[in-house]
N, C-alpha and C positions, 0 to 999 in steps of 0.2 A: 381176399387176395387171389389173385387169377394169375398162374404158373403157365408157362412155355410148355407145350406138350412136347417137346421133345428132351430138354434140358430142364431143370428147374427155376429158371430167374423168373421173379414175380413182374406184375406188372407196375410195380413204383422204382422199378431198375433205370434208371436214365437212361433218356434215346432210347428204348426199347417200343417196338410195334409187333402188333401179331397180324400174319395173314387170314385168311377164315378158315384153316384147319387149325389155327391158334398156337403156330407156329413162330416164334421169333426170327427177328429179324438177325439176331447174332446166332443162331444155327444154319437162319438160309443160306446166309454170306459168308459159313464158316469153310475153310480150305483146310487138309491137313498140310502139317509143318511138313519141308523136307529139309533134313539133315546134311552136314557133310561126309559125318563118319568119324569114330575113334583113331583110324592112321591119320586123319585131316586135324583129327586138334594135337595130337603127338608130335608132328611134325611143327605145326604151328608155333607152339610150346616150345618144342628144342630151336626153334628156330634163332629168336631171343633169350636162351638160357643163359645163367649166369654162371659165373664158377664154381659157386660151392650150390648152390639150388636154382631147378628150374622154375619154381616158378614162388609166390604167395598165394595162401589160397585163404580166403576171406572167410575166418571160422566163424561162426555164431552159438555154435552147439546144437540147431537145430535141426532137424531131421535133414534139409536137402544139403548144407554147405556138409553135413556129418559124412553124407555118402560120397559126397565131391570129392573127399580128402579123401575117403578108401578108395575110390573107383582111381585116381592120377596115380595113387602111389601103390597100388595092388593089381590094378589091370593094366596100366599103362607105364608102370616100373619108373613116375617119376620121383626126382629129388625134389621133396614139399618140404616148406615151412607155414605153420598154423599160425595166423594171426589173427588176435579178437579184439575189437575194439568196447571193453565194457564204457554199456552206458548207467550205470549206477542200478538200472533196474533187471538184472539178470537173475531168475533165479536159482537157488542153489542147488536145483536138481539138472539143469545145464548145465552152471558149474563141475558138476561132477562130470559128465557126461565127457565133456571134453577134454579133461585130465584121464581121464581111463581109455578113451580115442587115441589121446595122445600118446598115450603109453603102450596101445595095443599095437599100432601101428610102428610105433619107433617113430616116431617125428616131432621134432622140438614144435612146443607150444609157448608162444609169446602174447601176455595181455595186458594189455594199456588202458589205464583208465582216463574217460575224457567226461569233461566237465559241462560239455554245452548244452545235452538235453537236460540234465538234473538245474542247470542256472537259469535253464528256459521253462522248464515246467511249471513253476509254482506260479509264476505269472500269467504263462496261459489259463491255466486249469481257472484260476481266479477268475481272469478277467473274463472266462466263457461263462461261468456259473452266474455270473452277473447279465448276460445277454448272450443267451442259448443257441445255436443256431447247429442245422446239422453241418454244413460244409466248412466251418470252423472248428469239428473236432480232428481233421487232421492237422492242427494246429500243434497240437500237441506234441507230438513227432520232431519239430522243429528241432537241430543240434544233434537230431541222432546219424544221420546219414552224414551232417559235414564229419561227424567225429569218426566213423568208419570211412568214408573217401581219404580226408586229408591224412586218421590215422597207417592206412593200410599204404598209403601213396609215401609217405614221411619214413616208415618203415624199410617200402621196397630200393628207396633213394640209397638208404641211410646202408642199408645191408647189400647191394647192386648187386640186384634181382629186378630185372625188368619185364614181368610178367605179372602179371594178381589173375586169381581164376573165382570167378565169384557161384556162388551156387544156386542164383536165380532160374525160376523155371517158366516153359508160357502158360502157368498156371496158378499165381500169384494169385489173382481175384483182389488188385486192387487201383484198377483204371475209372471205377464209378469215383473214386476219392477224388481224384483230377478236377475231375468232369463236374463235379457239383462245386469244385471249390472255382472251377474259372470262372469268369465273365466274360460274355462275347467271344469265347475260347480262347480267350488271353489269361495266363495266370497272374501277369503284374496287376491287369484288371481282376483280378479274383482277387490279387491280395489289398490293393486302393479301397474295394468296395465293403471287404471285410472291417478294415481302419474307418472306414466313413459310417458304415455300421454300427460299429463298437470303437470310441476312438481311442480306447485305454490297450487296446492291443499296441497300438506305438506310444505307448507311452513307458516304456522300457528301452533306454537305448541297446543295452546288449543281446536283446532277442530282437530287434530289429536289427542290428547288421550280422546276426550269426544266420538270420532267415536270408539277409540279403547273400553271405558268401554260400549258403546253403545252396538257395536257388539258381548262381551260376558256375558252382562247383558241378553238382550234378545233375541240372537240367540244363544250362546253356557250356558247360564244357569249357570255359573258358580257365578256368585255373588246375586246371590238369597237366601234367607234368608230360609233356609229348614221348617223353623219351620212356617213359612205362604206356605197356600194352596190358588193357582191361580185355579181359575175355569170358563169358559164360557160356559155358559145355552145352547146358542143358537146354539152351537158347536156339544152337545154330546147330550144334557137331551132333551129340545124342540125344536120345529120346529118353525122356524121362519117364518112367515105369513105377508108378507109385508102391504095388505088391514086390518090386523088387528090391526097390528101396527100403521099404517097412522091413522086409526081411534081412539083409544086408544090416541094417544097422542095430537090429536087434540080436539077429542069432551071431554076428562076426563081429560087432563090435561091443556087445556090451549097452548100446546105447537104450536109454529108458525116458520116456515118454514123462511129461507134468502130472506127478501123480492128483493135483486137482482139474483138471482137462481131461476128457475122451478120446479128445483126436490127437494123433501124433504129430500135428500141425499148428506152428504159433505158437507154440507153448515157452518159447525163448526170452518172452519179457514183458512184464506186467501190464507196461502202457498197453502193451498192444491189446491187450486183455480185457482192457477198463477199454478202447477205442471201441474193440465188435461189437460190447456192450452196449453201446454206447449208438452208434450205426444200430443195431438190430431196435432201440426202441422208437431211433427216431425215422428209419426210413421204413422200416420193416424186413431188413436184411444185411447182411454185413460181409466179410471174404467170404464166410463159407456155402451161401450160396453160389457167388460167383467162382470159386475154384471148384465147388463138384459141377458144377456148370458146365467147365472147363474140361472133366477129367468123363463127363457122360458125352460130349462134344468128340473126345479123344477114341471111344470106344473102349475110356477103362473099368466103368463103372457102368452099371443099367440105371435108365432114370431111378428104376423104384431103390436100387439101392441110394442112390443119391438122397432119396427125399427120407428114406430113414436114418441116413448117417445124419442128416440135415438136423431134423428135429434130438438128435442124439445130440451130437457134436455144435453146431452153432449156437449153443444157450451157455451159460452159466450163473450158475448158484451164488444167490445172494450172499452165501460167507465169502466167496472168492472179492466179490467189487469189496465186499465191507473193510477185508483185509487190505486189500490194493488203497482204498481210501483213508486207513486207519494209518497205514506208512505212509503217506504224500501229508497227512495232516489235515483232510478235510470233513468237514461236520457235513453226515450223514443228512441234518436234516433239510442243510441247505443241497446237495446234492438232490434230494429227492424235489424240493420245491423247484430246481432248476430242470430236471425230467418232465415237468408236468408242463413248463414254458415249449418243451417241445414238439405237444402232440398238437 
């Protein structure tokens, strides 16, 4: 496998070209972000505040949405409420995380449990393991995002707070997911061709219309509530500092890392776990290629640290899947026979 001399993404990364210093083509093209500024999202913020709080801030417990909350209500002196939308597979070392956040900070934490990834999973999982493919494993996913949009949107109506502040960053590392799942760069053609492929994916009405309001809640916008403003800091306003953040929510909040994971990243919920895995055997790489990508792109990291966080942190140990598959209910040995449909 043949790596971007400047960043690390391999050569089986979609759309990726190298020039003849073996250069990618997403370093040549890469711009840095320009920000607006901490007075620009304060203002923004108060601009729509409500009366008893200015804003929702979309908790997960994970490392970025953790420092989102301290950075609004400790540098920015806003009035926060913590909202999580569980999706059945959090686990309990987040859980804790975000009760002892919540307490360290002073700010009420509210969590809702929503049913749509847990009543969609066992169906996907199945029907992949029967007809493998890589751009089917974001399939999986399906019901988690409507349950944090509609959740976090149902909340802010209900408690009139018209702001949510989410703690997405431009360093995600999960736009190849898209990209291999479209067709023709259409997603409905991504999803037609997936059904035409495997027809037992629509053969579930309930994960086919919770994918259908999924798909136009938060990719085509249309069932969003006009009157609440979605905004991410870390997107537009500030610059997200990954040694700032690690430290921040370790040494001030208390906040502790997946004692089965290395990196203090993803570590917020299973699936996503059993997913990298999952990407890493069948493409040959998975987010954590493409976010140190991102963060050596940034000037935050040197390639070589990159490629050693890489081989550290992008793997996991065979107890970790065995446990993730032992809770969902699936036999280990059909798992494995389904791995081997992928190489």
């Amino acid at each position: 496998m043949n790596r971007c001399k400047v960043c690390i993404l391999p050569d089986t990364y979609p759309g990726i070209h190298f020039d003849e210093k073996g250069v990618c083509n997403f370093c040549l093209s890469y711009k840095p972000r320009k920000y607006r500024g901490r007075k620009r999202l304060k203002e923004d913020i108060l601009k729509y505040a409500g009366e008893k709080y200015d804003c929702v801030v979309c908790f997960s417990g994970g490392r970025d949405s953790s420092f989102l909350l301290w950075y609004l209500v400790k540098e920015l002196g806003l009035r926060a409420v913590a909202y999580s939308a569980d999706n059945g597979f959090i686990p309990d070392q987040t859980k804790h995380n975000m009760k002892r956040i919540a307490q360290n900070l002073g700010v009420r934490l509210v969590v809702e449990e929503h049913k749509y990834l847990k009543k969609c999973l066992d169906h996907h999982l199945k029907t992949w393991l029967q007809k493998p493919t890589a751009a089917s494993i974001g399939m999986f996913c399906v019901g988690c995002r409507l349950g944090i949009d509609l959740g976090a949107q149902k909340f802010a109506v209900r408690e009139r707070i018209p702001v949510i502040a989410f703690g997405g960053t431009p360093f995600e590392g999960m736009d190849y997911k898209i990209n291999i799942f479209k067709k023709k760069g259409s997603l409905i053609k991504g999803m037609i061709d997936q059904a035409l492929n495997n027809p037992k994916w629509v053969h579930n009405p309930y994960t086919v219309v919770t994918q259908v309001k999924e798909f136009l809640i938060h990719y085509r916008r249309v069932l969003r509530n006009k009157n609440i403003r979605r905004i991410s800091p870390f997107c537009r306003y500030v610059r997200w500092e990954e040694k700032i953040v690690d430290a921040v929510n370790m040494n001030k909040l208390d906040w502790e890392k997946n004692p089965e994971l290395e990196s203090t990243w993803r570590g917020d919920c299973d699936v996503f776990i059993l997913k990298s895995f999952l990407y890493k055997k069948a493409l040959g790489f998975n987010d954590f290629d493409d976010g140190l990508s991102a963060l050596i792109r940034d000037k935050q990291i040197s390639r070589e640290e990159g490629l050693k966080r890489l081989h550290k942190e992008g793997k996991f140990s065979e107890d970790i899947i065995i446990r993730i598959l032992d809770n969902l209910g699936i036999d280990q040995l059909d798992f494995k026979g389904s791995l081997k449909k992928l190489y």
